[in-house]
N, CA and C of each residue as an Amber inpcrd file, in Angstrom:
protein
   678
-181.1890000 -29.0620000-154.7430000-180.1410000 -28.0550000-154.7950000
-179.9780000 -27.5340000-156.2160000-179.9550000 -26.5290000-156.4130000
-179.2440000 -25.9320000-157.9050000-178.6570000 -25.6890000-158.0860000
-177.9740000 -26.1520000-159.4500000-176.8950000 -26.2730000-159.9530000
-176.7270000 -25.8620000-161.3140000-175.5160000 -25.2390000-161.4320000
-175.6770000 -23.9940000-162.9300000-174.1530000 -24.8490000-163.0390000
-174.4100000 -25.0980000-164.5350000-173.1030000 -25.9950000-165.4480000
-172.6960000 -25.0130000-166.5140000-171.1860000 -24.5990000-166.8400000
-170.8430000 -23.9400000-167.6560000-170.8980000 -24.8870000-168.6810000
-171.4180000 -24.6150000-170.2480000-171.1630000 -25.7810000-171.4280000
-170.4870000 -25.0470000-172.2810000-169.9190000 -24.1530000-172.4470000
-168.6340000 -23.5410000-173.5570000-168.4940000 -22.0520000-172.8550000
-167.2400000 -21.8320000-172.9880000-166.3020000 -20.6920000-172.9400000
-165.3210000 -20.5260000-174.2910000-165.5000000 -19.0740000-174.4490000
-164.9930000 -18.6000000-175.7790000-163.9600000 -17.4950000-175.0630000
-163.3980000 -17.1050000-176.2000000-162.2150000 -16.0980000-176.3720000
-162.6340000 -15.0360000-177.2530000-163.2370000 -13.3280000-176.8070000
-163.9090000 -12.7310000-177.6720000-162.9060000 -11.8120000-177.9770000
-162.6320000 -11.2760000-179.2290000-161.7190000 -10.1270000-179.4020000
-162.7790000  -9.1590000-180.5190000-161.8460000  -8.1310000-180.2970000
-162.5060000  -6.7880000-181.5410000-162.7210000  -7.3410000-182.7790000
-164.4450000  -7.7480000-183.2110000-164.2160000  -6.9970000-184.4490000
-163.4330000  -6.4850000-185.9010000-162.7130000  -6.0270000-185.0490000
-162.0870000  -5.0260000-186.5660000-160.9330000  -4.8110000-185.6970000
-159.4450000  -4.8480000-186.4990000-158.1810000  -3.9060000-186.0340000
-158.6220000  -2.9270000-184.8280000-157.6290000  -2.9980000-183.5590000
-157.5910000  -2.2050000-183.0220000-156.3520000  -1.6360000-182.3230000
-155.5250000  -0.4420000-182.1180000-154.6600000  -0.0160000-182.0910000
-153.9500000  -0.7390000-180.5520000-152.6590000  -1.0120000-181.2310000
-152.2960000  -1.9560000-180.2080000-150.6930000  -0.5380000-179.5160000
-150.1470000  -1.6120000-178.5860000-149.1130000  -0.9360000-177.9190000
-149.1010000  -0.7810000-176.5020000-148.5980000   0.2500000-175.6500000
-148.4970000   0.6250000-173.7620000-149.8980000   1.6380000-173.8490000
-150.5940000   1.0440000-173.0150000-151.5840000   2.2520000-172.5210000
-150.6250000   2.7370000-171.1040000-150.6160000   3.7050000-171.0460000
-150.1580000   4.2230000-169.1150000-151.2720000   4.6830000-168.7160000
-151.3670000   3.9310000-167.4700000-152.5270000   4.3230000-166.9250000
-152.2290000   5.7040000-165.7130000-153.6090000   5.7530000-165.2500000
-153.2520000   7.2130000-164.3030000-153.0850000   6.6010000-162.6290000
-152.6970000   7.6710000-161.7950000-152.3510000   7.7100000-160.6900000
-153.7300000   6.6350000-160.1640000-155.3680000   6.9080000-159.8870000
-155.9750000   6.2680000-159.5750000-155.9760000   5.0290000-160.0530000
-156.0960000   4.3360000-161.2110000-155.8840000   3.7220000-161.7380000
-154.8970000   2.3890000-160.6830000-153.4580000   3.0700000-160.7380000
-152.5800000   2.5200000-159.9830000-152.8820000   1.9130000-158.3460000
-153.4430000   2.7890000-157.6360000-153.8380000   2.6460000-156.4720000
-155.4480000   1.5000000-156.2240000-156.0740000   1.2970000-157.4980000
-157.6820000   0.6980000-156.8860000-156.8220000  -0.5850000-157.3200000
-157.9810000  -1.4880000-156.6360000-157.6980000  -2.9810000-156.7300000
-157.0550000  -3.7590000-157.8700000-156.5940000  -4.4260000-158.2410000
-155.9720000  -4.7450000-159.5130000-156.9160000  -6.0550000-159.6360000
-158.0460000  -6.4520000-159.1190000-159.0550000  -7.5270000-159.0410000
-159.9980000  -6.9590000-159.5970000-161.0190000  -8.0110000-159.6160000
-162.0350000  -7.5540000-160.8930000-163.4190000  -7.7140000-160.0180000
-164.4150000  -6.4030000-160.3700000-165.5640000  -6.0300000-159.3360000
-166.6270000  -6.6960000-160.0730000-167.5890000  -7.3830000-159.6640000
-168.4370000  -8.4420000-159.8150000-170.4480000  -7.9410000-159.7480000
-170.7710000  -8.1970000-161.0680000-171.8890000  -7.7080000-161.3790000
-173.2950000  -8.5100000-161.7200000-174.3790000  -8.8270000-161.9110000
-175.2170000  -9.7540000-162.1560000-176.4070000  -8.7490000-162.4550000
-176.8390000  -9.0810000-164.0630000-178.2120000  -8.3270000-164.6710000
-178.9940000  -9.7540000-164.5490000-180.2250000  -9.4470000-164.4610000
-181.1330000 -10.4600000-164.4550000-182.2120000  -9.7850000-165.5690000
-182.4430000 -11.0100000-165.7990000-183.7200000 -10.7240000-167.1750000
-184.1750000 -11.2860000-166.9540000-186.1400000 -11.1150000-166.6470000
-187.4080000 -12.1650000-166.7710000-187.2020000 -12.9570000-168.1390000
-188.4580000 -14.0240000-168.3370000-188.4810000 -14.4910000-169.2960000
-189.4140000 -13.9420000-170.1130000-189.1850000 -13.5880000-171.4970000
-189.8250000 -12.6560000-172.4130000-189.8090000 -13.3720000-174.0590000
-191.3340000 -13.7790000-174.3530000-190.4690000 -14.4600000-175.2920000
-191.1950000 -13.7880000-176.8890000-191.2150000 -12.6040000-176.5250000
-191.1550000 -11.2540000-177.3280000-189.9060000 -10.5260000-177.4830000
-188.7730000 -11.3310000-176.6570000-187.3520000 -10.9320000-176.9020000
-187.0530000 -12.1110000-177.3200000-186.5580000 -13.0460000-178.2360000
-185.9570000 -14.1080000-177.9860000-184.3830000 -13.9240000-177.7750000
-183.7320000 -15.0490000-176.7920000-182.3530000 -14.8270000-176.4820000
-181.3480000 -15.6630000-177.6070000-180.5560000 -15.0230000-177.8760000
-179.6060000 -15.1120000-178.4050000-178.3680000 -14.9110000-177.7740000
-177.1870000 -16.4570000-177.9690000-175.8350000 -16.4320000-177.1090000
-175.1850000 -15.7600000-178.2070000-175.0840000 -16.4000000-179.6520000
-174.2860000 -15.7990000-180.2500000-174.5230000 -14.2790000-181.0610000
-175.8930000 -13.7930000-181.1790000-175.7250000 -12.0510000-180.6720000
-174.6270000 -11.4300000-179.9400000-175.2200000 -11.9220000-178.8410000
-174.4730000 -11.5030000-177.2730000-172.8090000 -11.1160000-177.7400000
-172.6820000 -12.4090000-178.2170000-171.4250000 -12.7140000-178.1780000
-170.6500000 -12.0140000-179.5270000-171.6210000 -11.9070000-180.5260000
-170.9120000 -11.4060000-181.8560000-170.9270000  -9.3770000-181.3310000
-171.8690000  -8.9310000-180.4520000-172.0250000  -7.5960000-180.3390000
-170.9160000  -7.3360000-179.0870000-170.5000000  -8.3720000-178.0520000
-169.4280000  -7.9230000-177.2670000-168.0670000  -7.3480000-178.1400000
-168.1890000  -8.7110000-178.9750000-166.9310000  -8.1860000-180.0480000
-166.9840000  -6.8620000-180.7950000-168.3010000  -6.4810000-181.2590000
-168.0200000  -5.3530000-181.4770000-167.9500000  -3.9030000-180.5280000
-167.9680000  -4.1710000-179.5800000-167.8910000  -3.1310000-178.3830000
-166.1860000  -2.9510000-178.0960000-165.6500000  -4.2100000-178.3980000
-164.4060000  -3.8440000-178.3380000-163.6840000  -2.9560000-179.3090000
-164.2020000  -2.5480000-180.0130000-163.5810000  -1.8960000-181.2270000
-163.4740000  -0.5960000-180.8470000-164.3550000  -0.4060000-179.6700000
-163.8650000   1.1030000-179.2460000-163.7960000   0.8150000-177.3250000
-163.7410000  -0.0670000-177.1360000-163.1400000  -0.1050000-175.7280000
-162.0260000  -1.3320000-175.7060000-161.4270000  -0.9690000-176.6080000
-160.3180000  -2.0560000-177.0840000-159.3740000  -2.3560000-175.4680000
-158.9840000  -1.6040000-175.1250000-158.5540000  -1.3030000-173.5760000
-159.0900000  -3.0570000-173.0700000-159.8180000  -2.9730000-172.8490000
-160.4960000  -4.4780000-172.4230000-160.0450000  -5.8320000-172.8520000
-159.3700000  -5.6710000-174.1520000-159.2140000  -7.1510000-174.5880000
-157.7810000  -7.3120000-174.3750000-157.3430000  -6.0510000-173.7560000
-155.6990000  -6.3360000-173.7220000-155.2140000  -7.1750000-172.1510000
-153.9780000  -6.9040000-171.8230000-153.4430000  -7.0850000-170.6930000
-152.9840000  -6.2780000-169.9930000-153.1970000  -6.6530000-168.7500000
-152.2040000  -5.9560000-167.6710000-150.7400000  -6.5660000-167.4140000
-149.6470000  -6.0480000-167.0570000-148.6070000  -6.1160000-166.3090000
-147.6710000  -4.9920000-165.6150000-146.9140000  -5.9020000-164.8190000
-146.4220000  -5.0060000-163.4910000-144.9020000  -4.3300000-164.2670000
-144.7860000  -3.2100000-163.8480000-143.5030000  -2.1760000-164.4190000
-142.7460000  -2.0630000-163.0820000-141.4300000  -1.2990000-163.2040000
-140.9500000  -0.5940000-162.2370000-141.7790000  -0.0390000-161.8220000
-141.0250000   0.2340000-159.7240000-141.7880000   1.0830000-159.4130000
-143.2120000   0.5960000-158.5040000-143.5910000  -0.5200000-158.9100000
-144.8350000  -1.4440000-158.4700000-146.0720000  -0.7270000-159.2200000
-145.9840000  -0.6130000-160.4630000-146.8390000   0.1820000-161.0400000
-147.8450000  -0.7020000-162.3830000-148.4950000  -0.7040000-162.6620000
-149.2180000  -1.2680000-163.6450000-149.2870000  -0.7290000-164.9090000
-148.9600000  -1.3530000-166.4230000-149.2990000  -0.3700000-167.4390000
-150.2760000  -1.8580000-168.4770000-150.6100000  -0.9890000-169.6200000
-151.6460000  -2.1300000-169.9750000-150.9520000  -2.1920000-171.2670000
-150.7820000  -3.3810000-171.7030000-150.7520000  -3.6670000-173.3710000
-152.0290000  -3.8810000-173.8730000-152.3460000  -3.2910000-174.9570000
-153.5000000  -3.4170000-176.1720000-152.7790000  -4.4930000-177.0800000
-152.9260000  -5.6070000-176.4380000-152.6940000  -6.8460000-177.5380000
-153.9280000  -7.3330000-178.0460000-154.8260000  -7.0260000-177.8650000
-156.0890000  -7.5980000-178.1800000-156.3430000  -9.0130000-177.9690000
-155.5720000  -9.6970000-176.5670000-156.1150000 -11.0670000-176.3650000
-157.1530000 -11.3540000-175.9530000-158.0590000 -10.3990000-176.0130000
-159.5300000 -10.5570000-175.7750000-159.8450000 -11.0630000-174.4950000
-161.7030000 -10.8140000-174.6540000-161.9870000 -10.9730000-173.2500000
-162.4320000 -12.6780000-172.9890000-163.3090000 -12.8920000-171.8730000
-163.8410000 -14.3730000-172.2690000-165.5300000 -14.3290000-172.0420000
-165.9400000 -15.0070000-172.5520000-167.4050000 -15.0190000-172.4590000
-168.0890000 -16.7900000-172.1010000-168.6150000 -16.7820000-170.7930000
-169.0910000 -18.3830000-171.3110000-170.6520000 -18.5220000-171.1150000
-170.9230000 -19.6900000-171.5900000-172.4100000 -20.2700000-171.6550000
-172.9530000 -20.9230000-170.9730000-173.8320000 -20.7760000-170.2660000
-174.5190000 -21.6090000-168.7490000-175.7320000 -21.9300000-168.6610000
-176.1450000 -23.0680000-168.1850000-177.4710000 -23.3610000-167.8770000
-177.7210000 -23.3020000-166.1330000-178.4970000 -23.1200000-165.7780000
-179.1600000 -23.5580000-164.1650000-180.5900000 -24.7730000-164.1580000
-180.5940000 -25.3710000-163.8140000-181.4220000 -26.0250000-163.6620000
-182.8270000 -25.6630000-162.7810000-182.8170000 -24.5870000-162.7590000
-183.7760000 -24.0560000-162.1780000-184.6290000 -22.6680000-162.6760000
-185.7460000 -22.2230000-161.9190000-186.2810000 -20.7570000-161.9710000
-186.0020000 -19.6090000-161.4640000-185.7690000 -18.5590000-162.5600000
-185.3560000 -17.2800000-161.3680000-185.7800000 -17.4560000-160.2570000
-187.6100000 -17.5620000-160.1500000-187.7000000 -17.2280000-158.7190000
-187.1250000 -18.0490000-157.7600000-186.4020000 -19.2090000-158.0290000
-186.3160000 -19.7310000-157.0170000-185.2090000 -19.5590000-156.2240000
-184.3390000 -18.0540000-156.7130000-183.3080000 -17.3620000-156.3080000
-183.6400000 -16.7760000-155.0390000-184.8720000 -16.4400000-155.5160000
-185.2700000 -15.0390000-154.1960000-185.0510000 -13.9520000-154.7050000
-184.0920000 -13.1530000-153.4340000-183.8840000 -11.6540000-153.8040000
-182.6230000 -12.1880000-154.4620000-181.8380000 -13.1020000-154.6570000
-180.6740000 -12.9470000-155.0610000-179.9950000 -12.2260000-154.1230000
-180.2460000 -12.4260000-152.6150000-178.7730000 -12.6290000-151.9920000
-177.5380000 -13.1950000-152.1620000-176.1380000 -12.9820000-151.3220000
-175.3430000 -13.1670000-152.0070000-174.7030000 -14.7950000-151.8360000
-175.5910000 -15.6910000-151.9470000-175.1310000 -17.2220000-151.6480000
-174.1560000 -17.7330000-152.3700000-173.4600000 -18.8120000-152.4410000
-172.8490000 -19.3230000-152.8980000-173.1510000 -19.5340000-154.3420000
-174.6330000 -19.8940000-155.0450000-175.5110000 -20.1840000-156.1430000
-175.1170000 -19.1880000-156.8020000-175.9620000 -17.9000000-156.2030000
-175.6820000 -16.4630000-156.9460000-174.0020000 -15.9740000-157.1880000
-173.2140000 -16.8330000-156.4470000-171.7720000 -16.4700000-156.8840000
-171.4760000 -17.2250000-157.8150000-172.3120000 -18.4460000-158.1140000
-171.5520000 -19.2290000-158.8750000-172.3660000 -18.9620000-160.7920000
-173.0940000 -17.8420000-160.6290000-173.3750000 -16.6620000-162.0210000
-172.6730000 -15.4200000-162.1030000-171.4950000 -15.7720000-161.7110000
-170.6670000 -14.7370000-161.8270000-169.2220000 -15.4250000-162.5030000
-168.5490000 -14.3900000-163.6230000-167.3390000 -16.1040000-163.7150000
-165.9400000 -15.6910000-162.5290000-165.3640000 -16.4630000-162.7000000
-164.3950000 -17.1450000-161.4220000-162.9910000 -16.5210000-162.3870000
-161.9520000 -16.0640000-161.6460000-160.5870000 -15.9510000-162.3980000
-159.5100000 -16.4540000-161.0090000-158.6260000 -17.1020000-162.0480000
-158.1220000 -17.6780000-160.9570000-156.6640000 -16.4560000-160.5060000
-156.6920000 -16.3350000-159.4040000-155.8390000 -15.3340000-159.3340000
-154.2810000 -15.6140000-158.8190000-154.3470000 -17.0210000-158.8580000
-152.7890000 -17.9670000-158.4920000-152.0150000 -17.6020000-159.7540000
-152.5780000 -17.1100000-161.2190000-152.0110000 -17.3180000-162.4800000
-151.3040000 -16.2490000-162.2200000-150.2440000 -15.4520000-163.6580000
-149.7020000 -14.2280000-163.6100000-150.8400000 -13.0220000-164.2200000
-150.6140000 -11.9160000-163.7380000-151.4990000 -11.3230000-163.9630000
-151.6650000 -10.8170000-165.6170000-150.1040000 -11.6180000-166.2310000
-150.5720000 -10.8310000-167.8060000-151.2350000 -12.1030000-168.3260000
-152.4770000 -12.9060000-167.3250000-153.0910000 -13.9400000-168.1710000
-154.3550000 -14.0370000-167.9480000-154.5170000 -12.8110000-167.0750000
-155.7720000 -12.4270000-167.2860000-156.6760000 -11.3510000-167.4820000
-157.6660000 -12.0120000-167.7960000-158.6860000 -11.2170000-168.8320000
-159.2010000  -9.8620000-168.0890000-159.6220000  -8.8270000-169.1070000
-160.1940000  -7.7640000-168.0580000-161.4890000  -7.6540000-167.8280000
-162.2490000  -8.3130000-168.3370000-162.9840000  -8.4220000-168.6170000
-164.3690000  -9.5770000-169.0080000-164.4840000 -10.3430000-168.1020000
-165.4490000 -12.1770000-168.3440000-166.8160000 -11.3530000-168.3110000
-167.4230000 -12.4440000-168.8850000-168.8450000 -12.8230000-168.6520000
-169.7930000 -14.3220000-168.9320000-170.5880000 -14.4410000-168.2980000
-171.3900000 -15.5910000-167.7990000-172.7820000 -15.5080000-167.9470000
-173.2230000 -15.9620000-169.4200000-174.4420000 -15.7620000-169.7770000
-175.1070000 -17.1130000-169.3160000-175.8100000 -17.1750000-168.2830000
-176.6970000 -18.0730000-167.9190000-178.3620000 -18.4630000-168.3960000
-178.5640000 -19.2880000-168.9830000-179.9090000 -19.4220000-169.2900000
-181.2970000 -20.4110000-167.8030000-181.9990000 -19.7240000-167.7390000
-182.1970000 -20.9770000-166.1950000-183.3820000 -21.5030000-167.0610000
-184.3910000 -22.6770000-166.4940000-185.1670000 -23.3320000-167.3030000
-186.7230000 -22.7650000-167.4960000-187.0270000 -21.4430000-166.5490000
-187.6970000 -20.7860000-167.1420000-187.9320000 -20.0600000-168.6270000
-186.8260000 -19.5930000-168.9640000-186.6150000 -18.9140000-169.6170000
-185.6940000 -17.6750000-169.4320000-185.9780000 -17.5140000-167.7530000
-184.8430000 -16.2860000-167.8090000-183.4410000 -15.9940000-168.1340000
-182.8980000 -15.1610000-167.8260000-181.1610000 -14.9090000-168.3340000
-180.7730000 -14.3320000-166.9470000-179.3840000 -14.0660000-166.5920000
-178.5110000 -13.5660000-165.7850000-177.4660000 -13.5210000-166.4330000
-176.8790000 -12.4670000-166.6940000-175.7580000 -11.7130000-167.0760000
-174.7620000 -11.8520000-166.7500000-173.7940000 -12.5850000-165.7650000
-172.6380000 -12.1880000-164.6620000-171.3650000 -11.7860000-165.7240000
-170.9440000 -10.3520000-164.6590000-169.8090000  -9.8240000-165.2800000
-168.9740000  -9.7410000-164.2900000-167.5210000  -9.6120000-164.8400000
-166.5610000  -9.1910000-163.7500000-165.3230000  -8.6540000-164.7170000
-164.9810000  -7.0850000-164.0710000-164.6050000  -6.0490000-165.2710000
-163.3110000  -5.9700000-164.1980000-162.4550000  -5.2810000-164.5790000
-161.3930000  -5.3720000-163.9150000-161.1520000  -3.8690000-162.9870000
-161.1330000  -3.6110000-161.6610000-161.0430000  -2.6840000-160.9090000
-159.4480000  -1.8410000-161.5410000-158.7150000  -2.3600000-162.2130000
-157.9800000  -1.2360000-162.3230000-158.1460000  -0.3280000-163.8240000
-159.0400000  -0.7240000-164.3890000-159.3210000  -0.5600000-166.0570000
-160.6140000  -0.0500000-165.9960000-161.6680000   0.2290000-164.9560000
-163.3550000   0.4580000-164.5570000-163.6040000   1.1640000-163.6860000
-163.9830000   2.1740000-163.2850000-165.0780000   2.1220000-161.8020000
-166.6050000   1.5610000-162.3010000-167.3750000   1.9270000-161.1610000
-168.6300000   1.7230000-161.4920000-169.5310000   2.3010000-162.7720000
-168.7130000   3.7240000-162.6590000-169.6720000   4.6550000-164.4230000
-169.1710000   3.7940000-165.0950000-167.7900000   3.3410000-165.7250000
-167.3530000   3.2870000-166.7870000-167.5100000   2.0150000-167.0530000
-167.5760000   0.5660000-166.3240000-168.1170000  -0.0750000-166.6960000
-170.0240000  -0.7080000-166.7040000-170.6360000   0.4220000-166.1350000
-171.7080000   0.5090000-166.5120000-172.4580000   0.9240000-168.1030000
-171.2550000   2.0240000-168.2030000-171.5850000   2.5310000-169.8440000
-170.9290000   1.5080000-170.7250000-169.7240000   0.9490000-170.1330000
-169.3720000  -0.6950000-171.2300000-170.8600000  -1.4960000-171.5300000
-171.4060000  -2.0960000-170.4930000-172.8300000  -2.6910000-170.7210000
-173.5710000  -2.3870000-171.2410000-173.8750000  -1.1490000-171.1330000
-175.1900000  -0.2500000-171.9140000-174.8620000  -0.2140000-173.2900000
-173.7860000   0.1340000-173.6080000-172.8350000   0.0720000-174.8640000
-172.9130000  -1.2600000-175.6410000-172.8520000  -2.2970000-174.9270000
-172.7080000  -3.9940000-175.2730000-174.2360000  -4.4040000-175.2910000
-175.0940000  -3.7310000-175.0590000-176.7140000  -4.1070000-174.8420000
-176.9840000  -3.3200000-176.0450000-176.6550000  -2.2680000-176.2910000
-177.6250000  -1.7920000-177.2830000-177.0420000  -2.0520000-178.7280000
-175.7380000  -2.7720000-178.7640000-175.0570000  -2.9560000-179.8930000
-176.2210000  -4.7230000-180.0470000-176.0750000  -5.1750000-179.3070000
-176.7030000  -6.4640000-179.1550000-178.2900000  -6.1450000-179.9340000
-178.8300000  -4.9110000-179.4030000-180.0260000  -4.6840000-179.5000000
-180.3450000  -4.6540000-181.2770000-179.2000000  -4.2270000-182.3830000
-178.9560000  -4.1170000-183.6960000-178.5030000  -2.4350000-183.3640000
-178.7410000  -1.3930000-182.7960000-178.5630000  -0.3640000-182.8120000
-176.5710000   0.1350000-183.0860000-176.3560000   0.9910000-183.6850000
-175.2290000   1.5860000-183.3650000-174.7830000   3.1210000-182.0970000
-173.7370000   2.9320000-181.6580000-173.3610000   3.9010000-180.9820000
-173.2280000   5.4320000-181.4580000-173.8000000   6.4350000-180.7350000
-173.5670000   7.1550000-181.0760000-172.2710000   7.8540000-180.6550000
-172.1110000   9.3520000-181.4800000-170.4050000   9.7980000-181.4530000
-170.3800000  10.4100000-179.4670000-170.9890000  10.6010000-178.6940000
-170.7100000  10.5490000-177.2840000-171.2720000   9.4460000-176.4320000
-171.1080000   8.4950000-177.5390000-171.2300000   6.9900000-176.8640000
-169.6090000   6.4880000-176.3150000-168.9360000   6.9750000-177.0400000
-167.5170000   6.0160000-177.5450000-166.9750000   7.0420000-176.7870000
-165.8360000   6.0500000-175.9800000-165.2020000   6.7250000-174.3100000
-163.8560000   7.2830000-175.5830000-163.0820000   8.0500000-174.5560000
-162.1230000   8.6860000-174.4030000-161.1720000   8.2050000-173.9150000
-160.2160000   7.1110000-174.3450000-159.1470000   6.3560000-173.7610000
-157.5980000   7.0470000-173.1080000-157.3520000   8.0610000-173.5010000
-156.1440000   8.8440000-173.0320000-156.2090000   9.0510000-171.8890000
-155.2420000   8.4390000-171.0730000-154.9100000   8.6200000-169.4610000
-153.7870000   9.6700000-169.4060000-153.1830000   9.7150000-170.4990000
-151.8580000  10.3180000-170.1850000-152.0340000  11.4340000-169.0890000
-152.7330000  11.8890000-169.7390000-152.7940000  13.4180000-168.5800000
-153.0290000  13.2910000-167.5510000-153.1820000  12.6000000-166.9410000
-153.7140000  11.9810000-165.4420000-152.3340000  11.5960000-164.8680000
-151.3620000  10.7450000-165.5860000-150.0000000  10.8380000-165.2360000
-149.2230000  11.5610000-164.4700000-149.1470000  11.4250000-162.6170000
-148.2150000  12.1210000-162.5120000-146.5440000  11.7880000-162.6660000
-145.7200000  13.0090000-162.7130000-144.1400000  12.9350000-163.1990000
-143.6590000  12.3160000-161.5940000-144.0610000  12.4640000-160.7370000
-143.7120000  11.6150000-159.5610000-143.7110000  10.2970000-159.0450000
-143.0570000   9.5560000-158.0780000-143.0680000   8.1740000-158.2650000
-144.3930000   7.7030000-157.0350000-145.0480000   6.8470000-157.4040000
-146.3660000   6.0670000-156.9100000-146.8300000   6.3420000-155.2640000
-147.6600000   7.0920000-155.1010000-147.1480000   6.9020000-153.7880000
-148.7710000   6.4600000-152.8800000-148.4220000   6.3660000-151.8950000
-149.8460000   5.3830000-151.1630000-150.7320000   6.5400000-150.7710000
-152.0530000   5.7400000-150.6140000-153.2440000   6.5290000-150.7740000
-152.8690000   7.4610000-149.1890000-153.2430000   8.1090000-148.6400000
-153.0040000   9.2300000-148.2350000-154.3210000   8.9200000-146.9150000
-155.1790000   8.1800000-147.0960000-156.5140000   7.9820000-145.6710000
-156.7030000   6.3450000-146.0210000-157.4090000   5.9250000-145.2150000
-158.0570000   4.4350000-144.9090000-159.2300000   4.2230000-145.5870000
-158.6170000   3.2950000-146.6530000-160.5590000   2.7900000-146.8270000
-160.3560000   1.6420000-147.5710000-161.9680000   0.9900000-146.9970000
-161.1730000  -0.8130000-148.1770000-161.2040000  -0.9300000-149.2910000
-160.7010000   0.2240000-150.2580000-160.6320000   0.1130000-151.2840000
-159.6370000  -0.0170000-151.2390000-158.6180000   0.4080000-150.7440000
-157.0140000   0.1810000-150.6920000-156.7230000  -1.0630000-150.0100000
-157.5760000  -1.8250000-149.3430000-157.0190000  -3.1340000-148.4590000
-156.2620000  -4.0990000-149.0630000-155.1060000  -4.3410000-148.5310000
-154.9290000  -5.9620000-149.4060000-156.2140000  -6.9210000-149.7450000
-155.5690000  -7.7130000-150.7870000-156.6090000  -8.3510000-150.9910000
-156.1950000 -10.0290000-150.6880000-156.8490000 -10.6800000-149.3530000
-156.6870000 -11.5950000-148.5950000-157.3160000 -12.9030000-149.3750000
-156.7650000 -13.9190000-148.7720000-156.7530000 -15.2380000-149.2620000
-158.3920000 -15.5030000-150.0170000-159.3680000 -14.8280000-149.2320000
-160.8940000 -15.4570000-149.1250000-161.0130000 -14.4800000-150.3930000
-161.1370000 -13.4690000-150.8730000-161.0750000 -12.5890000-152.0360000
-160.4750000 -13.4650000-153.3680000-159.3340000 -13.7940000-153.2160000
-158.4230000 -14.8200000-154.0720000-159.9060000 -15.6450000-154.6920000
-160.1170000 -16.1110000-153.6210000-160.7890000 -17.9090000-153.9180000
-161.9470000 -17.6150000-154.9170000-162.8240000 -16.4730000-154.2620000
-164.0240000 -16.0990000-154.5280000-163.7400000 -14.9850000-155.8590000
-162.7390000 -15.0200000-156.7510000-162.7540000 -14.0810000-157.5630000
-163.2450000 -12.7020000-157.3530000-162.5680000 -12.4230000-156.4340000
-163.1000000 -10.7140000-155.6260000-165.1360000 -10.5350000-155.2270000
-165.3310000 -11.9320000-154.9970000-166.8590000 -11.6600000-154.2700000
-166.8520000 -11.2990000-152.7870000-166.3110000 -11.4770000-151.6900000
-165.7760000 -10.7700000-151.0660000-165.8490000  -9.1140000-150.5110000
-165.1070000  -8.2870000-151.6390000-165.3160000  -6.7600000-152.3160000
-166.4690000  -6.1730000-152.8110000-167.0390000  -7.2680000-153.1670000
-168.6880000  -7.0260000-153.4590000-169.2160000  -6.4300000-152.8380000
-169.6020000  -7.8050000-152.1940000-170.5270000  -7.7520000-150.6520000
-170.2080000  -7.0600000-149.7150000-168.7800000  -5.8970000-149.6540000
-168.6040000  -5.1430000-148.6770000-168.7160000  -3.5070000-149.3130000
-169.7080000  -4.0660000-150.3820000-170.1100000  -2.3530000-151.2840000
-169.0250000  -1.9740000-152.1270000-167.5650000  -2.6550000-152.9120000
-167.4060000  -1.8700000-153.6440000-167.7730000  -1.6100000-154.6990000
């Protein structure tokens, strides 16, 4: 059986000063999941790349310096509404081994194994205690890597935390960002002056989110395409 052991978890923050205070978020924003959508990069073994945790880990930090948004918190306002503090309590990052070979994943269906390279948040806590942002750098004994992320559905869709990664890979890579690299954080305008109101058609993006979601740190939501 294989078995992947976390051996350290860190606490990553910006870099450099970053502007703290209320972000308000926008109408969509309010309405998508307030759980966090669950991702896995896989890397062969290459040893014309060599891997580095604390790269990884020193270039996440600097990604926050312009997606500072990430290291902060969420909490609940009047209204049943969400706004974010930029406290910069950062995100978390941990370190993993598997005792095994990529291939011996397969396709990386979605088993229990492959969930357990993804990190876990416990969602019994309050929500201003958690992160928006984890990741789960796994090393297996080939040599390969797996990535697992889990970004927070009310702070992401799919573009925006795709360009977080690409952003966090190429800072990793030694490269800097260029000036339409670095997002555009102002929601305000998205703000409507009206009070919250429910999505308007059916879809499980709006579903509660049920006990089995809880357990599985929104794997669940995954596997049903969001």
């Amino acid at each position: 059986m294989i078995s992947i052991s976390i051996k350290s978890n860190f606490v990553v923050i910006p870099s450099e000063p970053s502007p703290n205070g209320i972000l308000q978020l926008s109408e969509s924003d309010q309405v998508a999941q307030w759980t966090h959508a669950p991702a896995i990069y896989i890397y062969k073994p290459n040893n014309n790349i060599p891997f580095s945790f604390e790269k990884m880990k020193n270039a996440l930090s600097r990604a926050l310096v312009h997606f500072y948004p990430l290291a902060g918190r969420l909490r609940w306002i009047e209204g049943g509404r969400l706004e974010l503090d930029c406290n910069a309590m950062g995100v978390q990052i941990s370190k993993a081994y598997a005792d095994a070979k990529l291939d011996e994943l397969g396709d990386f269906a979605p088993t229990g194994v492959v969930e357990d390279l993804v990190p876990k948040i416990d969602y019994t806590t309050p929500i201003e205690e958690w992160p928006l942002f984890l990741a789960q750098l796994t090393r297996f004994s080939c040599g390969g890597i797996c990535v697992g992320t889990a970004v927070s559905h009310t702070m992401a869709d799919g573009l925006s935390a795709t360009n977080f990664i690409r952003s966090w890979a190429k800072l990793a890579r030694g490269c800097d960002l260029e000036d339409d690299e670095i997002p555009f954080l102002d929601r305000t305008v998205l703000r409507s002056s009206k009070p919250l109101m429910k999505p308007r058609f059916d879809d499980i993006t709006y579903h509660k989110v049920t006990t089995r979601d809880r357990e599985l740190g929104c794997q669940g939501r995954a596997k049903e395409g969001n």
